[in-house]
C-alpha positions in Angstrom: -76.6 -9.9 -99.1 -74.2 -12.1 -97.8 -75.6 -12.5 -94.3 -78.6 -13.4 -95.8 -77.5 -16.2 -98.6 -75.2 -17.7 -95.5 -78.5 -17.5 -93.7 -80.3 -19.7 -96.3 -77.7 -22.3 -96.7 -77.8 -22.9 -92.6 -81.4 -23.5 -93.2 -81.1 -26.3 -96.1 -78.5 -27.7 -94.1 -80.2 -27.9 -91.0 -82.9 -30.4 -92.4 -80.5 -32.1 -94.5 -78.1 -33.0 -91.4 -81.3 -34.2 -88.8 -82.3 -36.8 -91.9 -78.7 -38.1 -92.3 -78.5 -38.3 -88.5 -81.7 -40.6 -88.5 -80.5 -42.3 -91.3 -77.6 -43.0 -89.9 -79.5 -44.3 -86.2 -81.4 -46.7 -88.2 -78.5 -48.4 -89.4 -76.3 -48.0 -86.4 -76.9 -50.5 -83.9 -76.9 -48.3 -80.8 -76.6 -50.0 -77.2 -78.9 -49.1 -74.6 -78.5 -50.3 -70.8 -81.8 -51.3 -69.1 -81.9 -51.5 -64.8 -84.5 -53.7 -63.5 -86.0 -54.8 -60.3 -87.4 -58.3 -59.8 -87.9 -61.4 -58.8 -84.4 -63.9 -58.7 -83.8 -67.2 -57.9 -79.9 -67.3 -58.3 -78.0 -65.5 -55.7 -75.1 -64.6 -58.0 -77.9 -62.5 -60.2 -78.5 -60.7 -56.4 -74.6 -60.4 -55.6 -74.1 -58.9 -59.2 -76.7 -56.2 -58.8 -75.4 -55.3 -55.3 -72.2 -54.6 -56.6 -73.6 -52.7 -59.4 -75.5 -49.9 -57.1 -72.4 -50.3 -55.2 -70.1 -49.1 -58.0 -72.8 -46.4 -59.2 -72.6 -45.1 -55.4 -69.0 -44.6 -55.7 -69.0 -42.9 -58.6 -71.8 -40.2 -57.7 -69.4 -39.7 -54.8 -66.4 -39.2 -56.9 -66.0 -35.3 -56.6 -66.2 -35.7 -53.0 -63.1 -38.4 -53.0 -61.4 -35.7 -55.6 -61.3 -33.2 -53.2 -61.5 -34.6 -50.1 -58.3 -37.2 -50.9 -56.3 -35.2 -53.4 -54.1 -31.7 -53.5 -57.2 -30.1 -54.8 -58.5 -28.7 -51.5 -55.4 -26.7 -50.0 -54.8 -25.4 -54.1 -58.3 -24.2 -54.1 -58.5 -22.2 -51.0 -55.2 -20.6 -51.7 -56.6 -19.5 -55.2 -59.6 -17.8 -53.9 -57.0 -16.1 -51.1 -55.5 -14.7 -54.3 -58.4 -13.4 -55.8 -59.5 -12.5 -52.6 -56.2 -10.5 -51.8 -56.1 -8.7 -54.9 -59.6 -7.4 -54.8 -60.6 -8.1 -58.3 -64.3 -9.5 -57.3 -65.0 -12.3 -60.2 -61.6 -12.5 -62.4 -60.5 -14.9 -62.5 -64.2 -16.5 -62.6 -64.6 -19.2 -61.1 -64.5 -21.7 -63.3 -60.9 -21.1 -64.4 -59.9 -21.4 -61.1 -61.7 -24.5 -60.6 -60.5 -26.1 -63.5 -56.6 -24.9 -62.9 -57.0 -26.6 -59.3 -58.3 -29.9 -61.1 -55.4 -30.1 -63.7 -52.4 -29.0 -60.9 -54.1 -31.9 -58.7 -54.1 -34.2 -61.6 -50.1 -33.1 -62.6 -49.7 -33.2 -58.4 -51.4 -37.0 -57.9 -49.8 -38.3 -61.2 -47.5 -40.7 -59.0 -50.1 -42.2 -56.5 -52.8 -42.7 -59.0 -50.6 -44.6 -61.6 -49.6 -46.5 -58.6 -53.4 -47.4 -57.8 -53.9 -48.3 -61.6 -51.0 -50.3 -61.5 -51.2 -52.3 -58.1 -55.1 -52.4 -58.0 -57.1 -51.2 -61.3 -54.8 -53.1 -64.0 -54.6 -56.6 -62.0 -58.7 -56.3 -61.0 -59.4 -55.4 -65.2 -57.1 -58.6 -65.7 -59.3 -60.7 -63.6 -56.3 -61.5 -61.6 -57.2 -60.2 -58.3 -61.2 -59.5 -56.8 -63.1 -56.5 -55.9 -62.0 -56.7 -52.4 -58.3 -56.6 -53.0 -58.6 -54.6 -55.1 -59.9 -51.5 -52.8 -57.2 -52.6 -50.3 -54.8 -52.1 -52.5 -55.7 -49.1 -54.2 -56.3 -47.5 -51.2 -52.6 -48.3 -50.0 -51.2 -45.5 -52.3 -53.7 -42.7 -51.5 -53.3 -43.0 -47.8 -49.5 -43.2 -47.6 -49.2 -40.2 -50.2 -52.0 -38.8 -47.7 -50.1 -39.7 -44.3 -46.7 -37.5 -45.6 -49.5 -34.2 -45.2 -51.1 -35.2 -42.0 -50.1 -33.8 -38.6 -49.4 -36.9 -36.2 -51.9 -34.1 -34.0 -54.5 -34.4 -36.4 -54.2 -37.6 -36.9 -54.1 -38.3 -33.2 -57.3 -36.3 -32.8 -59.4 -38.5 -34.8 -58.1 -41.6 -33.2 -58.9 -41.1 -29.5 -62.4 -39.9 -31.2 -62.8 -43.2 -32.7 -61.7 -44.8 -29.5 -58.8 -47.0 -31.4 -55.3 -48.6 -30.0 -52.6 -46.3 -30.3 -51.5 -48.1 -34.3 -47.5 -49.7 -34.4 -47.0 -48.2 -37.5 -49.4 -46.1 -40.3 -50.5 -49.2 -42.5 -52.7 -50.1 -39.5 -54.5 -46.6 -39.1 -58.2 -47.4 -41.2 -58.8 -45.1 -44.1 -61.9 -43.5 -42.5 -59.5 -41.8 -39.9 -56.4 -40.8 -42.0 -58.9 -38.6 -44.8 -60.6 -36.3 -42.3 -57.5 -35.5 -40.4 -55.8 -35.3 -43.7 -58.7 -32.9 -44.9 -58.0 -30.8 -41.5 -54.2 -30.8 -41.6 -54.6 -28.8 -45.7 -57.0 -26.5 -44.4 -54.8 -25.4 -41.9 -51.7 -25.3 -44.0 -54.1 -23.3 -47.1 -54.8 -21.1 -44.3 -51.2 -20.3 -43.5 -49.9 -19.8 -47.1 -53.3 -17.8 -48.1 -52.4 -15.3 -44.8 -48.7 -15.1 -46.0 -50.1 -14.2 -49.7 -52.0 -11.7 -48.4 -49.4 -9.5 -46.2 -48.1 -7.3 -49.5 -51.6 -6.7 -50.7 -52.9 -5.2 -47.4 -49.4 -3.5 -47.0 -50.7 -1.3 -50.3 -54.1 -0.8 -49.0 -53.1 0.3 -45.6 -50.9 3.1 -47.6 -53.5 4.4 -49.9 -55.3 4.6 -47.1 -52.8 6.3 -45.1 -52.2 8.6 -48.9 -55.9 9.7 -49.3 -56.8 10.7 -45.9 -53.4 12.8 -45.7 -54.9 14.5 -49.0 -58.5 14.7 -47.6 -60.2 12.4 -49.9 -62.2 10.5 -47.9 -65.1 10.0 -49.8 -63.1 8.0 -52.6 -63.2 4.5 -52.2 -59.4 3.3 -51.5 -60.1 -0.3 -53.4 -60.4 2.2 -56.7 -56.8 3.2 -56.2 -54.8 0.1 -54.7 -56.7 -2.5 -57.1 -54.4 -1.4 -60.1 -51.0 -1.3 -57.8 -51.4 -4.2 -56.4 -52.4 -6.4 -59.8 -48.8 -4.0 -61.4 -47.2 -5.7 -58.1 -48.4 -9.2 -58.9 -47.9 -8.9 -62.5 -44.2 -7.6 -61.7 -43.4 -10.3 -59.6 -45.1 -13.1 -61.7 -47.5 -13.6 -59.3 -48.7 -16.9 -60.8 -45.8 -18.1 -61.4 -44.3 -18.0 -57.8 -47.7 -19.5 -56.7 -48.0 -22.3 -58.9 -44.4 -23.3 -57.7 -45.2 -23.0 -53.8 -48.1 -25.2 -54.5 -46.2 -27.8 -56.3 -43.2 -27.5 -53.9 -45.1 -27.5 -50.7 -46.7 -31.1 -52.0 -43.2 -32.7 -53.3 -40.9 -31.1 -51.5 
């Protein structure tokens, strides 16, 4: 009986809420953004536009410049080695591990980024400096926070690729070289911590192993038996804990 009178008010209320929202967008003044092509006879209408598709370019390529510039690459890879390690197939799923590698980078990239705000976004909103200095600048930050993870061999790699002078110092190395050997410097160091991680967990399945062909059971799968000794290890230990700290550590310290 209840069910069914809660039932009833949802649908008076349901009408009732789709007229006040149309009420309420015909007295509202709503903006509305309108892109068109044509015909200009000022060049500064031309120039403005350009930068326009310029800025929506940039942004549809934000994720890339998340993960490709940020903490969030080596963080992610040694998250799924976890998973990986302890055999637990889709827990966590994916998207908790994707969104605990987005906040950690954005705790981890606090520093640089308030930098780039500070030195590049804050002075360009203040129509102190222009669009040109202002990417200089706010690429300063990123790339010297970058060049502290980059193997001078990496880095080296990508210069006699682009056939450039040996630089004096790292302000002269371009941008477009210091990201991909920065990109190829984590993945080697994710690599490295995800092989350490997973040492203890294939210690335990290399003994069930050992345990159930001793006893004669080998038709039992041994992931049935080690899965729940090796997430009592990492519980024990405070698996996430320790992780979390080696991530932050290995990015500060």
């Amino acid at each position: 009986m209840k069910s069914n009178m809660f039932f009833r008010i949802v649908f008076f209320m349901i009408p009732g809420l789709l007229m006040g929202s149309s009420a309420i967008a015909q007295t509202v003044p709503i903006p509305s953004f309108n892109l068109e092509i044509g015909q200009s006879s000022n060049p500064d209408q031309v120039a403005s536009t350009l930068q326009i598709i310029a800025m929506l370019t940039i942004l549809s390529l934000a994720p890339a410049i998340l993960i490709m510039t940020t903490s969030f690459t080596r963080i992610i890879i040694v998250l799924s080695f976890i998973r990986n390690a302890l055999g637990t197939q889709q827990s966590p799923p994916n998207q908790v591990l994707l969104g605990f590698a987005m906040f950690l980078t954005f705790f981890i990239m606090a520093d640089p980024w308030t930098q780039v705000y500070d030195q590049a976004l804050k002075p360009y909103f203040d129509k102190q400096i222009g669009q040109e200095v202002a990417f200089e600048r706010a690429g300063e930050p990123i790339k010297k926070w970058m060049g502290h993870f980059t193997r001078p061999k990496d880095l080296a790699l990508f210069l006699r690729i682009a056939k450039l002078k040996q630089p004096k110092n790292y302000k002269e190395v371009p941008l477009y070289v210091v990201i991909p050997a920065f990109v190829i410097s984590e993945l080697k160091t994710a690599f490295q911590m995800g092989f350490i991680i997973y040492i203890p967990f294939l210690v335990i399945d290399m003994v069930v192993s050992s345990v159930l062909m001793s006893m004669g059971m080998m038709m039992l799968p041994p992931i049935m038996i080690s899965l729940p000794f090796k997430i009592m290890l990492f519980v024990l230990v405070d698996g996430w804990y320790l992780i979390t700290a080696s991530l932050v550590k290995s990015f500060t310290g």
